[in-house]
N, C-alpha and C positions, 0 to 999 in steps of 0.2 A: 504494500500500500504506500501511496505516497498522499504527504497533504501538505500545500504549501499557502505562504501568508504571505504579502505583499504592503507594503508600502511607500507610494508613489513621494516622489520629494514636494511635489507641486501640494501633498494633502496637508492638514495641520501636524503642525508639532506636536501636539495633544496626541494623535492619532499616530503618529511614527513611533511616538514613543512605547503603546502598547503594541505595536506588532510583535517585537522580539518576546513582551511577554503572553503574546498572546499563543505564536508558534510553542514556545515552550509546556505552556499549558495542556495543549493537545499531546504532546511527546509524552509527559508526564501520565495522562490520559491514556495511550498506546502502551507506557512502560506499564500501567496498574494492570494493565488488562495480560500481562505476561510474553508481552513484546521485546524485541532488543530495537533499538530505536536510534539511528544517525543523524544530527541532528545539525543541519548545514546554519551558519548565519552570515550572510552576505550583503552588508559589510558592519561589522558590532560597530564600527566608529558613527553609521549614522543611527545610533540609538544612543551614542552619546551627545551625540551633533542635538538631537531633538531635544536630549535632557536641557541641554543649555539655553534652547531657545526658550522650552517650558519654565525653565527659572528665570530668565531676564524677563516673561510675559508677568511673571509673579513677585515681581520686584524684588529678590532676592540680590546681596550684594555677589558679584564673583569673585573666585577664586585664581587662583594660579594659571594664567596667558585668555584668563576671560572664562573659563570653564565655572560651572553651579560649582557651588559649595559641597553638594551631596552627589558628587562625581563619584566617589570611594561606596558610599551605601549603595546607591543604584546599581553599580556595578556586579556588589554583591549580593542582593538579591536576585539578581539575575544569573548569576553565575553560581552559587552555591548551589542555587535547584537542580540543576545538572548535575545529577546525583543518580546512581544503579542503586537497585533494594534486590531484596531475595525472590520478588517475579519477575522484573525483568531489569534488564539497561540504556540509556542513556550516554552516546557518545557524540561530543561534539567538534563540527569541524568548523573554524572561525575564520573568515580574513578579515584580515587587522589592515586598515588606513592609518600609514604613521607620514602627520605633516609635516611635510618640509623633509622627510626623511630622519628626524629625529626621536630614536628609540626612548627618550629621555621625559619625550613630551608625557603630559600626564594623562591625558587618555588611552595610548597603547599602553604605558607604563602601569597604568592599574587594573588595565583587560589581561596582559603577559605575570601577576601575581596570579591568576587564578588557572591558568594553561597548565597542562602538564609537557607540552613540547611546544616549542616554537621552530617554526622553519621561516628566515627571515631571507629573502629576496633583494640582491643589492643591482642598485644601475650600474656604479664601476665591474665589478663582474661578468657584469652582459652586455659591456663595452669591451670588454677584453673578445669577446665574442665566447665565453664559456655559458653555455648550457647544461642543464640548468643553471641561472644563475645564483644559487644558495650561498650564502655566508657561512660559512663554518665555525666562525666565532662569534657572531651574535646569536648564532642559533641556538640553541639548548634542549636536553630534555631528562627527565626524571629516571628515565630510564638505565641512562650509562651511568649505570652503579656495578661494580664488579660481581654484585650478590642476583646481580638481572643479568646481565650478560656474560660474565666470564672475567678471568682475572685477563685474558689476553686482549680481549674485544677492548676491554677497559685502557687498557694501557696505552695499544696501538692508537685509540682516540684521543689521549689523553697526548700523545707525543707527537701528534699532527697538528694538535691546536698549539702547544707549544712552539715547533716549526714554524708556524702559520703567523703567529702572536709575533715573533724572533723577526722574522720578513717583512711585517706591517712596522715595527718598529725603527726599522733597517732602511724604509723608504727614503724618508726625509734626505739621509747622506747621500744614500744612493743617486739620488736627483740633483743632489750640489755638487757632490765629489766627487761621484762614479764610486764601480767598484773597485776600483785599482787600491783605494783610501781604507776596504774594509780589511781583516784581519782574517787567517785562511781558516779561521772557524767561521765566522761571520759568512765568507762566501759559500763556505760548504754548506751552510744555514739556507742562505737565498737561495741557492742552484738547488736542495732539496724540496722548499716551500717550490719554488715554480714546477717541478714535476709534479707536488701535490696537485698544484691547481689545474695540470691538465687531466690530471688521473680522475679528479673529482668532474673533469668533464665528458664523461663518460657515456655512451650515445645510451638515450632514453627515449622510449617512443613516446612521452608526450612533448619530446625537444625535435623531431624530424622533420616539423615545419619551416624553427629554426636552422638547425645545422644542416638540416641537407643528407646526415647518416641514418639510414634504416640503425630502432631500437633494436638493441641486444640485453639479455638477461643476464646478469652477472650473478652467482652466488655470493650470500653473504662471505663462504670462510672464503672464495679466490679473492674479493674486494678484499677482506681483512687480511692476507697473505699479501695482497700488493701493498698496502699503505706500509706494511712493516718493511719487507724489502729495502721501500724510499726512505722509511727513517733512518733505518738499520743503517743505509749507506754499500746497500748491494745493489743500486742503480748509480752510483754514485760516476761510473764509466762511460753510462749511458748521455748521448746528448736531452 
């Protein structure tokens, strides 16, 4: 079954603002009933976009870059309900509008407290022409705990964002000084991070509009077995 709620930008504020809680209402509805339920919201930023307009209509002072004051409660009431019981569940899948591109701002910032994963989508990345273009250090999730995945799975990710981190830090010189200025740790650092970043682009069949490669399946342990390799410094030969 599928049931979907809409709300048009042109309707009231009043009115944008119940749809998210309206959709959820029904899902909750589906879960009692001993459903498992996926729960799309596209886009949570404009159920915060509405909150704000419903509080400037109700003369409320604002908060932080103009945002309601009860930016933090609204939020959580909408988001704690998304919640699984013993007849069914509740999974939801969110896209997050962050303006201006800052993770910082306080509306994605207090929707990514209540996620248990984020996958965050950068424009420099998909300027590079990598597909997909994902972040691998803004991104996050709850999941990569050694006690979920593995002591190995854990580590190998834990040594790419390291790499990753070591490279974005590494910029700035690299852009004034070249790498002639860095230190042969330092370059073995870079030359590692850029093979991640191509590794990470890896043909995906919802990227083949983009790049142009028919998607391929990768297993989890061959991915996990390549990122180590590049850390490891057994590609280290390779261009």
């Amino acid at each position: 079954k599928v049931a979907m709620v809409f709300g048009q930008m042109n309707e009231p504020p009043g009115n944008r603002l119940r749809v998210a809680l309206t959709g959820l209402t029904m899902a909750e509805k589906f879960r009692d009933e001993g459903r498992d339920i996926l729960f799309f919201v596209d886009n949570i930023y404009r159920y915060t976009l509405a909150g704000t307009e419903v509080s400037a209509l109700l003369g409320r002072m604002p908060s932080a870059v103009g945002y309601q004051p009860t930016l933090a409660e609204e939020m959580g009431k909408l988001q704690e309900r998304i919640t699984s019981t013993k007849t069914g569940s509740i999974t939801s899948i969110q896209a997050v509008y962050v303006p201006a591109d800052d993770l910082t701002d306080p509306s994605p910032a207090t929707t990514f407290q209540h996620l248990d994963s984020t996958v965050v989508l950068s424009r420099d990345i998909a300027s590079l022409g990598i597909y997909p273009a994902v972040d691998p250090l803004d991104s996050s999730s709850r999941q990569l705990d050694p006690q979920v995945v593995g002591e190995e799975h854990y580590a190998v990710a834990r040594g790419v964002q390291q790499t990753l981190q070591r490279y974005k830090e590494l910029r700035d010189i690299i852009a004034i000084l070249g790498m002639d200025e860095l230190s042969p740790e330092d370059k073995q650092a870079v030359a590692r991070a850029r093979k991640i970043q191509r590794f990470l682009s890896q043909p995906f069949h919802v990227a083949e509009v983009f790049t142009g490669s028919p998607g391929k399946y990768v297993p989890l342990a061959e991915t996990i077995r390549g990122f180590k390799m590049i850390v490891e410094g057994e590609c280290d030969a390779l261009p």
